[in-house]
C-alpha atoms as one frame of an Amber mdcrd trajectory, in Angstrom:
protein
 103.529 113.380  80.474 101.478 114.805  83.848  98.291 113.424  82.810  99.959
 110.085  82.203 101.971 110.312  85.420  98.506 111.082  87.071  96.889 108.417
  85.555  99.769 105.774  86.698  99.349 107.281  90.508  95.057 106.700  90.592
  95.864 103.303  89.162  98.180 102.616  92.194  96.406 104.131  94.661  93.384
 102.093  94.302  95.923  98.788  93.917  96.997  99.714  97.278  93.235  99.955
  98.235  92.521  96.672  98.359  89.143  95.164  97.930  87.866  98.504  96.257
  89.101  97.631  93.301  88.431  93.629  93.129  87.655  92.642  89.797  83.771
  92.504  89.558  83.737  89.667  86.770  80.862  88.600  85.050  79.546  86.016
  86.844  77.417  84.094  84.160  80.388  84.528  81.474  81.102  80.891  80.266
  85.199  80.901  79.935  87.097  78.069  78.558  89.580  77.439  80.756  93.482
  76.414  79.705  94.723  73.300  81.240  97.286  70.659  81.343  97.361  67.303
  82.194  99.134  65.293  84.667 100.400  61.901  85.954  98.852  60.199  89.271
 102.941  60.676  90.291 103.290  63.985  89.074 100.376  64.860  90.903 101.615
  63.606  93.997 104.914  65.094  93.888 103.000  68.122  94.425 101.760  67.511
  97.628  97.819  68.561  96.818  95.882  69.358  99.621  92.698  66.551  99.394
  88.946  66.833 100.185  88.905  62.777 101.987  85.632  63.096 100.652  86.065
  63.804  97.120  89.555  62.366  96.060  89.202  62.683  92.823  89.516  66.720
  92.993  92.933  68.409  94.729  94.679  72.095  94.845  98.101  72.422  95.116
 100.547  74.991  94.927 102.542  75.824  91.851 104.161  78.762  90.232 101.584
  80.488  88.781  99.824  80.403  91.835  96.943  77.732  92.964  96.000  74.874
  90.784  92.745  72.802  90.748  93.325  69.497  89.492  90.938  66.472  89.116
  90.205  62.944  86.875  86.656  61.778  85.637  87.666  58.042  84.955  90.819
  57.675  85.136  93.327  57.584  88.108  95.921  58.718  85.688  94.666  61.766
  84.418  94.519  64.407  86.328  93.217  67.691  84.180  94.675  70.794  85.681
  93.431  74.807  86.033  94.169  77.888  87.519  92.581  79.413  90.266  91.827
  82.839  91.575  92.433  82.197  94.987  95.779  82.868  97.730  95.519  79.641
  99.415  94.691  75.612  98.771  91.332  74.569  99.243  89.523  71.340  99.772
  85.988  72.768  99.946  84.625  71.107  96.713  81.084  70.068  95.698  79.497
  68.018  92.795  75.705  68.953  91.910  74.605  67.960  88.078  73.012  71.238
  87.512  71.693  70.420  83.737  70.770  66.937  84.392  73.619  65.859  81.540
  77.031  64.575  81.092  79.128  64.927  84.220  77.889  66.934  87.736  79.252
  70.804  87.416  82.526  70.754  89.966  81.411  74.231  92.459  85.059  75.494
  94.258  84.722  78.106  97.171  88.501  79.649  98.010  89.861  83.019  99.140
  91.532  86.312  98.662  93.637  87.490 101.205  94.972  91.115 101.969  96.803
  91.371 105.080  99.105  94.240 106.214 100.885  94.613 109.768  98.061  93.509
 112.112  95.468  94.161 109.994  93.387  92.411 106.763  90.486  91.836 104.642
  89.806  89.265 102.650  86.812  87.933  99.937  84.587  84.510  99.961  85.092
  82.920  96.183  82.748  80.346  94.556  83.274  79.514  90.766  81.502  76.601
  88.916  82.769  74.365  86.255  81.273  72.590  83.585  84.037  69.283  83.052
  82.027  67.392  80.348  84.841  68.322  78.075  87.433  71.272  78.233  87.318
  72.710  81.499  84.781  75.732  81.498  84.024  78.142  84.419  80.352  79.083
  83.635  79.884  81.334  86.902  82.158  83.415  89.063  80.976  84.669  92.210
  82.187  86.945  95.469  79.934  86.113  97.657  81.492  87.234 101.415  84.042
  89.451 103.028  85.804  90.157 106.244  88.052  92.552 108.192  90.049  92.104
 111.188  93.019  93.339 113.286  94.746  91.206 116.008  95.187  94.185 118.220
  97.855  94.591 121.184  99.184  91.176 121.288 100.766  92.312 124.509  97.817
  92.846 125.681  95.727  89.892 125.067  94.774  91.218 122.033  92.977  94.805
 122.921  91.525  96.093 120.326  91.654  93.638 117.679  87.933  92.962 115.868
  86.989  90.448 113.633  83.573  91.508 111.237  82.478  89.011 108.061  79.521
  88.956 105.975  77.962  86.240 103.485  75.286  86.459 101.234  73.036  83.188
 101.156  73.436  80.668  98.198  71.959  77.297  98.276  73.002  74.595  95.588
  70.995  72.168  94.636  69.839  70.065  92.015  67.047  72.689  91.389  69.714
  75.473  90.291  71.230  78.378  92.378  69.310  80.305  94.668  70.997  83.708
  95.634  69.383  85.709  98.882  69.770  89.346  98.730  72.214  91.501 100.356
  71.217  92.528 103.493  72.234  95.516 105.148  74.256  93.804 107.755  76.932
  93.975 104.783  77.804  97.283 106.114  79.186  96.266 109.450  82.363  94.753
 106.988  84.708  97.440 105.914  85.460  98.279 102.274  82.885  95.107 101.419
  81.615  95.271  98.050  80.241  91.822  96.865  79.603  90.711  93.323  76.837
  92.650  91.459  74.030  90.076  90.757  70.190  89.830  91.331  68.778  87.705
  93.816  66.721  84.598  92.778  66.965  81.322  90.902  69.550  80.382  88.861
  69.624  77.592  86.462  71.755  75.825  83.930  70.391  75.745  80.481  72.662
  75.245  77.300  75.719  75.011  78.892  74.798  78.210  80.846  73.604  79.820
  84.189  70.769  82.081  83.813  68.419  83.669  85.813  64.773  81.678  85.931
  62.286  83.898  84.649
Protein backbone atom coordinates (compact mmCIF):
# COMPACT_ATOMS: atom_id res chain seq x y z
CA UNK A 1 0.00 0.00 0.00
CA UNK A 2 3.26 2.61 0.44
CA UNK A 3 4.60 1.89 -2.85
CA UNK A 4 1.19 2.49 -4.36
CA UNK A 5 0.59 5.57 -2.22
CA UNK A 6 4.11 6.68 -3.54
CA UNK A 7 3.37 6.01 -6.86
CA UNK A 8 -0.11 8.11 -6.70
CA UNK A 9 2.06 11.20 -5.06
CA UNK A 10 5.00 11.22 -8.24
CA UNK A 11 2.01 11.00 -10.52
CA UNK A 12 0.59 14.23 -8.89
CA UNK A 13 3.46 15.97 -8.40
CA UNK A 14 4.46 16.11 -11.92
CA UNK A 15 0.46 16.95 -12.80
CA UNK A 16 1.03 19.90 -10.72
CA UNK A 17 4.28 20.50 -12.76
CA UNK A 18 2.90 21.64 -15.61
CA UNK A 19 4.47 21.52 -18.99
CA UNK A 20 7.02 18.79 -17.70
CA UNK A 21 4.82 16.35 -18.17
CA UNK A 22 2.90 17.43 -21.58
CA UNK A 23 2.07 14.55 -23.51
CA UNK A 24 4.89 14.15 -26.17
CA UNK A 25 2.53 12.42 -28.86
CA UNK A 26 3.65 10.97 -31.86
CA UNK A 27 3.56 13.42 -34.23
CA UNK A 28 3.37 11.38 -37.58
CA UNK A 29 0.69 8.87 -35.91
CA UNK A 30 -2.32 8.94 -38.38
CA UNK A 31 -5.53 8.87 -35.81
CA UNK A 32 -9.01 8.59 -36.96
CA UNK A 33 -10.73 11.01 -35.36
CA UNK A 34 -14.58 10.57 -33.82
CA UNK A 35 -17.00 13.10 -34.99
CA UNK A 36 -20.50 14.19 -35.26
CA UNK A 37 -22.35 16.08 -37.50
CA UNK A 38 -24.28 19.17 -37.31
CA UNK A 39 -26.95 21.55 -38.72
CA UNK A 40 -25.96 25.14 -40.27
CA UNK A 41 -28.54 26.19 -37.07
CA UNK A 42 -27.13 23.99 -34.67
CA UNK A 43 -23.93 25.27 -35.52
CA UNK A 44 -24.85 28.67 -34.99
CA UNK A 45 -26.51 28.28 -31.80
CA UNK A 46 -23.11 27.70 -30.69
CA UNK A 47 -21.73 30.85 -31.26
CA UNK A 48 -18.30 29.52 -33.20
CA UNK A 49 -15.64 31.80 -33.27
CA UNK A 50 -14.94 32.31 -37.43
CA UNK A 51 -11.72 32.74 -39.47
CA UNK A 52 -13.65 35.75 -42.11
CA UNK A 53 -11.30 34.20 -44.26
CA UNK A 54 -12.09 30.65 -44.20
CA UNK A 55 -15.88 30.32 -43.24
CA UNK A 56 -16.23 27.14 -43.91
CA UNK A 57 -14.01 26.02 -40.71
CA UNK A 58 -15.18 27.31 -36.90
CA UNK A 59 -14.28 26.34 -33.04
CA UNK A 60 -16.63 26.69 -30.54
CA UNK A 61 -17.01 25.83 -27.11
CA UNK A 62 -18.81 22.77 -25.86
CA UNK A 63 -18.69 20.39 -23.00
CA UNK A 64 -16.06 18.31 -23.69
CA UNK A 65 -14.01 21.12 -24.25
CA UNK A 66 -13.12 22.88 -27.83
CA UNK A 67 -14.65 21.68 -31.00
CA UNK A 68 -13.41 22.13 -34.63
CA UNK A 69 -16.14 22.04 -36.95
CA UNK A 70 -16.22 22.51 -40.79
CA UNK A 71 -18.32 21.49 -44.33
CA UNK A 72 -16.62 20.49 -47.73
CA UNK A 73 -19.79 21.10 -49.97
CA UNK A 74 -22.37 21.57 -48.17
CA UNK A 75 -23.59 24.56 -46.00
CA UNK A 76 -25.50 22.06 -44.00
CA UNK A 77 -23.04 19.80 -42.84
CA UNK A 78 -20.88 20.75 -40.59
CA UNK A 79 -18.46 17.59 -39.46
CA UNK A 80 -17.35 18.10 -35.93
CA UNK A 81 -13.92 17.07 -33.70
CA UNK A 82 -12.27 17.52 -30.65
CA UNK A 83 -9.46 19.54 -29.97
CA UNK A 84 -6.52 19.63 -27.66
CA UNK A 85 -6.51 23.10 -27.02
CA UNK A 86 -7.98 25.67 -23.80
CA UNK A 87 -9.28 28.28 -25.98
CA UNK A 88 -11.22 28.92 -29.62
CA UNK A 89 -9.16 29.51 -32.45
CA UNK A 90 -9.57 30.94 -35.88
CA UNK A 91 -5.98 30.44 -37.07
CA UNK A 92 -6.74 27.84 -39.85
CA UNK A 93 -4.91 27.01 -43.10
CA UNK A 94 -5.65 24.83 -46.25
CA UNK A 95 -2.42 23.47 -48.19
CA UNK A 96 -3.13 20.11 -50.43
CA UNK A 97 -0.10 18.42 -49.17
CA UNK A 98 -0.52 15.04 -51.41
CA UNK A 99 -1.73 16.73 -54.43
CA UNK A 100 -5.26 14.55 -53.99
CA UNK A 101 -8.74 14.73 -52.83
CA UNK A 102 -9.35 17.70 -50.56
CA UNK A 103 -6.33 20.30 -49.14
CA UNK A 104 -5.14 18.84 -45.49
CA UNK A 105 -7.03 21.45 -42.88
CA UNK A 106 -3.49 22.63 -40.51
CA UNK A 107 -5.07 24.13 -36.86
CA UNK A 108 -2.52 26.03 -34.54
CA UNK A 109 -4.28 26.54 -30.79
CA UNK A 110 -3.02 26.61 -27.20
CA UNK A 111 -2.45 25.19 -23.80
CA UNK A 112 -2.72 27.34 -21.05
CA UNK A 113 -1.38 26.98 -17.36
CA UNK A 114 -1.85 29.94 -15.34
CA UNK A 115 -1.61 30.22 -11.51
CA UNK A 116 -1.86 33.57 -9.34
CA UNK A 117 0.22 35.97 -11.47
CA UNK A 118 2.06 33.61 -13.11
CA UNK A 119 1.79 31.00 -16.42
CA UNK A 120 3.13 29.01 -19.16
CA UNK A 121 1.62 27.91 -21.90
CA UNK A 122 2.43 25.60 -25.38
CA UNK A 123 2.10 26.60 -29.33
CA UNK A 124 -0.18 23.57 -30.97
CA UNK A 125 -0.33 22.72 -34.71
CA UNK A 126 -2.18 19.44 -35.78
CA UNK A 127 -3.03 18.52 -39.46
CA UNK A 128 -5.99 16.80 -40.85
CA UNK A 129 -6.58 14.76 -43.68
CA UNK A 130 -10.79 15.48 -44.44
CA UNK A 131 -11.06 13.41 -47.70
CA UNK A 132 -13.22 11.13 -45.68
CA UNK A 133 -13.40 10.48 -41.81
CA UNK A 134 -11.64 13.10 -40.14
CA UNK A 135 -7.90 11.98 -39.55
CA UNK A 136 -5.15 13.92 -37.65
CA UNK A 137 -1.99 12.67 -39.49
CA UNK A 138 0.53 15.00 -37.44
CA UNK A 139 0.57 16.51 -33.99
CA UNK A 140 3.01 19.01 -33.17
CA UNK A 141 4.26 21.43 -30.03
CA UNK A 142 6.03 23.63 -31.63
CA UNK A 143 6.45 26.92 -29.01
CA UNK A 144 6.23 27.88 -25.40
CA UNK A 145 6.11 30.79 -23.07
CA UNK A 146 6.30 31.99 -19.45
CA UNK A 147 5.26 35.09 -17.86
CA UNK A 148 4.26 36.84 -14.60
CA UNK A 149 2.35 40.20 -14.48
CA UNK A 150 4.34 41.36 -11.54
CA UNK A 151 3.29 44.19 -8.90
CA UNK A 152 0.26 45.46 -10.54
CA UNK A 153 0.54 48.23 -8.00
CA UNK A 154 3.40 49.00 -9.26
CA UNK A 155 3.08 49.24 -12.91
CA UNK A 156 3.84 45.89 -13.19
CA UNK A 157 7.57 45.48 -11.52
CA UNK A 158 8.80 42.53 -12.05
CA UNK A 159 6.57 40.82 -14.33
CA UNK A 160 8.56 39.11 -17.61
CA UNK A 161 7.22 37.75 -20.54
CA UNK A 162 9.86 34.95 -22.46
CA UNK A 163 8.41 32.68 -25.67
CA UNK A 164 10.11 30.56 -28.06
CA UNK A 165 9.06 28.99 -31.58
CA UNK A 166 10.67 26.63 -33.62
CA UNK A 167 10.42 27.48 -37.49
CA UNK A 168 7.87 25.52 -39.71
CA UNK A 169 7.01 26.59 -43.12
CA UNK A 170 3.93 24.98 -45.00
CA UNK A 171 3.77 24.74 -48.28
CA UNK A 172 2.75 22.87 -51.12
CA UNK A 173 6.28 21.28 -51.12
CA UNK A 174 5.64 19.50 -47.59
CA UNK A 175 6.73 20.63 -44.04
CA UNK A 176 9.92 22.06 -43.37
CA UNK A 177 10.90 21.98 -39.58
CA UNK A 178 14.14 24.31 -38.47
CA UNK A 179 15.98 23.02 -35.57
CA UNK A 180 15.80 24.00 -32.07
CA UNK A 181 17.96 26.58 -31.30
CA UNK A 182 19.38 27.24 -28.10
CA UNK A 183 17.47 30.38 -27.51
CA UNK A 184 14.79 27.67 -26.28
CA UNK A 185 16.43 27.91 -23.01
CA UNK A 186 15.60 31.47 -22.16
CA UNK A 187 11.66 29.82 -21.75
CA UNK A 188 11.20 28.08 -18.49
CA UNK A 189 10.22 24.41 -18.15
CA UNK A 190 10.08 24.47 -22.32
CA UNK A 191 10.30 21.16 -23.73
CA UNK A 192 9.00 21.07 -27.40
CA UNK A 193 7.94 18.04 -29.38
CA UNK A 194 10.74 15.49 -30.12
CA UNK A 195 11.17 15.50 -33.97
CA UNK A 196 14.10 15.89 -36.50
CA UNK A 197 14.53 18.84 -38.45
CA UNK A 198 13.98 18.74 -42.28
CA UNK A 199 11.37 18.04 -44.93
CA UNK A 200 8.33 16.56 -44.39
CA UNK A 201 6.01 15.19 -46.90
CA UNK A 202 2.70 13.49 -47.36
CA UNK A 203 2.83 10.18 -49.02
CA UNK A 204 0.01 7.46 -48.59
CA UNK A 205 -2.07 9.22 -46.46
CA UNK A 206 1.03 9.99 -44.29
CA UNK A 207 3.74 12.56 -43.17
CA UNK A 208 7.15 11.31 -43.41
CA UNK A 209 10.39 12.56 -43.34
CA UNK A 210 12.02 13.10 -47.13
CA UNK A 211 14.92 11.03 -47.36
Amino acid sequence: MKTVTTIYFLILASCLSGQDILEQPDSLAVIKLEYEILDSNSLKAKDPLINTRKRNVVTYYSDEGIRLAYYIKDPDKWISVLLPYDERTNNFNFINLDKKGQPELIVKGDIRNYGTGCGTGLNWMIILNIDSIPTQIFKINFGCWDECFGDRNNEGEGGFYNSYERNILLSKKGILISPISEKIDDVNHCELTEIPAGLYIMKDGKIELKK
